[in-house]
C-alpha positions in Angstrom: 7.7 -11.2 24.0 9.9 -9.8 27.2 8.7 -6.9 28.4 12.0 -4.6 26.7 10.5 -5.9 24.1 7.4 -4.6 23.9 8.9 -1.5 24.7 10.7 -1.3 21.6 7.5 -2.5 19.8 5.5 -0.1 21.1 8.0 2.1 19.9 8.0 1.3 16.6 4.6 1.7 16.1 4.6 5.2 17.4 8.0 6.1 15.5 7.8 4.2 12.2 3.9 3.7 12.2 2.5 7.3 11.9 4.7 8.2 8.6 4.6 5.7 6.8 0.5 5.3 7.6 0.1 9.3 6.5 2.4 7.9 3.2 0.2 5.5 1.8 -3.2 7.6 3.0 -1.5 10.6 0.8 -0.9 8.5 -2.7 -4.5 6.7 -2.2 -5.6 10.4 -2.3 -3.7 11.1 -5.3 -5.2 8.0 -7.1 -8.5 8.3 -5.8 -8.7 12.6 -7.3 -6.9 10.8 -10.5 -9.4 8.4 -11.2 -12.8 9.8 -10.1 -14.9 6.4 -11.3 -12.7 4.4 -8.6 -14.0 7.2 -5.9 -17.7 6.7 -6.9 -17.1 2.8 -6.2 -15.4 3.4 -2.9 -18.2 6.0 -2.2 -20.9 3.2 -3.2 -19.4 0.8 -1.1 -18.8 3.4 2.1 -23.3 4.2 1.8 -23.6 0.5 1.7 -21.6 -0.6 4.5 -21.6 2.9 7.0 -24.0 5.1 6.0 -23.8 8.8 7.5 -22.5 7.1 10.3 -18.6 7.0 11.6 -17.2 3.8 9.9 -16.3 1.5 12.6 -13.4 -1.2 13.2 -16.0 -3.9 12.8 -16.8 -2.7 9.6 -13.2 -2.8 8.1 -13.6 -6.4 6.4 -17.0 -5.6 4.2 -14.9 -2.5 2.7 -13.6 -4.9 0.0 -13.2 -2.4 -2.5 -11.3 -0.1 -0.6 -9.2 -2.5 0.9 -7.9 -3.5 -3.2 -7.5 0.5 -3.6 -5.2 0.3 -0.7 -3.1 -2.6 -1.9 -2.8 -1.4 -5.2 -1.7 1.8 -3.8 0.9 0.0 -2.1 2.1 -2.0 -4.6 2.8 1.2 -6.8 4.4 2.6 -4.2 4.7 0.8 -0.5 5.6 3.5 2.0 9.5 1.4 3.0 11.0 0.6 -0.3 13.7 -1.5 0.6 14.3 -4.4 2.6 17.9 -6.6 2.5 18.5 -10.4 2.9 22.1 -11.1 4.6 23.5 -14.5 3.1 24.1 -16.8 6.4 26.3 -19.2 3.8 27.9 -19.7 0.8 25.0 -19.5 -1.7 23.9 -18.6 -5.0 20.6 -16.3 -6.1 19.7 -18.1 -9.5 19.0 -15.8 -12.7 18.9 -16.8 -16.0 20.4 -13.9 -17.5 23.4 -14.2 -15.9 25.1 -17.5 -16.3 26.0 -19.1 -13.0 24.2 -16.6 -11.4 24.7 -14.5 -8.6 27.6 -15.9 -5.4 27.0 -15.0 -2.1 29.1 -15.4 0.9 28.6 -15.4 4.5 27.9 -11.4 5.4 27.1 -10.5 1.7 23.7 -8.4 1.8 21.3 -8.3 -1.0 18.6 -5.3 -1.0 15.7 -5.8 -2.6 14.0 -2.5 -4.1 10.0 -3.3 -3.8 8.6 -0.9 -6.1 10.2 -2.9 -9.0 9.2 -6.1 -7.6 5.9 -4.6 -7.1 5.9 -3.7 -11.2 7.7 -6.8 -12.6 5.6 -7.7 -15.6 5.8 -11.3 -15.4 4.3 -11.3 -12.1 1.9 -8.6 -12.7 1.1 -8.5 -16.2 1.9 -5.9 -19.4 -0.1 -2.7 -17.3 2.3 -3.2 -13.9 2.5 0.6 -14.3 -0.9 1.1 -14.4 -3.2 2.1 -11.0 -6.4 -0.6 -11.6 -7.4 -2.1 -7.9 -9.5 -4.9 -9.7 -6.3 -6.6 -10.1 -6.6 -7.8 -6.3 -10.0 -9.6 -7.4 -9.7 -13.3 -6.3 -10.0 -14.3 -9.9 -7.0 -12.5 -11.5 -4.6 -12.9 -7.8 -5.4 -16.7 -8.3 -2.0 -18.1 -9.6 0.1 -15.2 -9.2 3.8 -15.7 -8.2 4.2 -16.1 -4.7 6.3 -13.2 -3.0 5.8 -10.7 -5.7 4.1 -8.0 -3.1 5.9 -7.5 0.6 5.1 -3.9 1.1 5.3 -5.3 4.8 8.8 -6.9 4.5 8.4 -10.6 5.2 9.6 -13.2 7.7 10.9 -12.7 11.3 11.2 -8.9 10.4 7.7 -8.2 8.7 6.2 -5.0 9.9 4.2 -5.6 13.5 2.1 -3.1 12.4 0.4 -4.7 9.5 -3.0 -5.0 10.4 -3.1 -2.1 12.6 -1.6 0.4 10.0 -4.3 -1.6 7.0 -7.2 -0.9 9.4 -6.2 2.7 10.0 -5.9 3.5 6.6 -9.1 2.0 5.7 -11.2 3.9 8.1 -9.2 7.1 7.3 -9.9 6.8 3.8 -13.7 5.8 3.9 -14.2 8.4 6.4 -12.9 10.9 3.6 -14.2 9.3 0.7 -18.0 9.3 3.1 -17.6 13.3 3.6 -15.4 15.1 1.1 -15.6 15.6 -3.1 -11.5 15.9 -4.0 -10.2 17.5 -6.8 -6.9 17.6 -7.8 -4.3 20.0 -8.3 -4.1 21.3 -12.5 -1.3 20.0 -13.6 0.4 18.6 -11.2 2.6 15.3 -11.7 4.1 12.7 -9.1 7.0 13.3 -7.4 8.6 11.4 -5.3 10.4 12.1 -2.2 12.4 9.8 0.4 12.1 10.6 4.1 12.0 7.2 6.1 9.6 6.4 3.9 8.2 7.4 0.1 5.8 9.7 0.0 4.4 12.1 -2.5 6.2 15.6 -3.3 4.1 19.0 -3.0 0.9 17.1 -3.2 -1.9 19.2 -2.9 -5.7 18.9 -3.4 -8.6 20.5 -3.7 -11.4 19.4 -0.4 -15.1 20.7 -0.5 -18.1 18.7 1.2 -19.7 16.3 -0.4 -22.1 17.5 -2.5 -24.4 14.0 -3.2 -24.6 10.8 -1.5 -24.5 7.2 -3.8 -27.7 5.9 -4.3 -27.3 2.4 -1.8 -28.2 -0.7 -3.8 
C-alpha cells in the first residue's frame, strides 16, 4: 500500500474500529447474562487455556468456544449491517420468486441488509432466530451455503480490521468472563439502536467478582 494509504487505514481502524469492536463486545454480554450455561462453558474453557493469568494474544486460537460465541453474536447482529454491490453492467440478480428476476444497469446499487442474510432459514436452518454457538461446530458449518455470513463485508472492501477487531474481542471477553459473575437487567428486552453501527439500546448489567472458579479438566 502507498504510504496515504496507510494513513487512511490507520485511520479507519481508529475511527470505525473502536465502535463497532465495543458493539459486538456489548451483545456477547447480553447473550452470555441470557444464557448462563454458555458462560460456564466459556468460563471452563478460559481456566483451561489462561488460568488466573491475563489471557494473552497467543492464546487466542485454543479459545474455540468463545471464538463460536463471537460469531454467533455476529451473525445475529454484525455491528455494520449493510453493505451495497454497484452493477458495473447490464445484469440480472436471479430469484425464483420473481419471474425474470431482478435487471440491473450500469450505476444501479443493490444493498444488502446482513442481519437477514445472517437469519435466512435455508442457509441456517428453522432456529436462525435462535442464539446456539454450537452451530459454528465443523460438523453442522460443513456444507453450508457459501456467502451466507459477511459480518466483515467481502471482497476488495472487506473490513482490514478483521483479525485485529476478532482478537480484541476475544481477549476482552475471556478477560471478563475469567473475573466477573454477570447478571442481567429484570426485564429488560433488546433494543436496537443505529449509530455507525448496531448496538444494543439501554443495555445494562449487573457485575460482581467472580465468586468460583471452573473446576479445569
Amino acid at each position: 500500500m502507498s504510504q496515504r494509504n496507510i494513513r487512511y487505514q490507520i485511520l479507519t481502524f481508529l475511527v470505525a474500529g473502536y465502535e463497532t469492536t465495543a458493539s459486538a463486545i456489548a451483545f456477547a454480554l447480553y447473550y452470555l447474562a441470557q444464557h448462563p450455561d454458555v458462560l460456564d462453558r466459556v468460563r471452563v474453557e478460559v481456566d483451561e487455556v489462561v488460568g488466573d493469568e491475563v489471557p494473552t494474544f497467543e492464546q487466542v486460537p485454543r479459545l474455540r468456544y468463545l471464538r463460536r460465541v463471537l460469531d454467533e453474536t455476529l451473525r445475529l447482529w454484525p455491528a455494520a449491517p449493510t453493505m451495497a454491490r454497484t452493477a458495473l453492467h447490464d445484469t440480472v440478480i436471479r430469484d425464483t420468486t420473481v419471474p425474470g428476476g431482478y435487471a440491473m444497469h450500469p450505476g444501479d446499487v443493490a444493498v444488502v441488509v446482513l442481519p437477514l442474510v445472517h437469519r435466512d432459514p435455508e442457509a441456517w436452518g428453522a432456529d436462525a432466530d435462535a442464539f446456539d454457538p454450537d452451530r459454528w461446530l465443523p460438523e453442522r458449518s460443513r456444507g453450508r451455503m457459501p456467502h451466507v455470513y459477511k459480518p466483515f463485508g467481502t471482497g476488495e472492501r472487506a473490513c482490514i480490521g478483521r483479525q485485529f477487531a476478532l482478537h480484541e474481542s476475544t481477549l476482552a471477553l475471556a478477560r471478563i468472563a475469567q473475573r466477573f459473575d454477570l447478571t442481567p437487567e429484570p426485564g429488560y428486552e433488546l433494543d436496537i439502536t443505529t449509530r455507525m453501527s448496531l448496538a444494543p439500546r439501554r443495555f445494562r448489567l449487573g457485575i460482581s467478582g467472580r465468586s468460583v472458579m471452573s473446576a479445569v479438566r
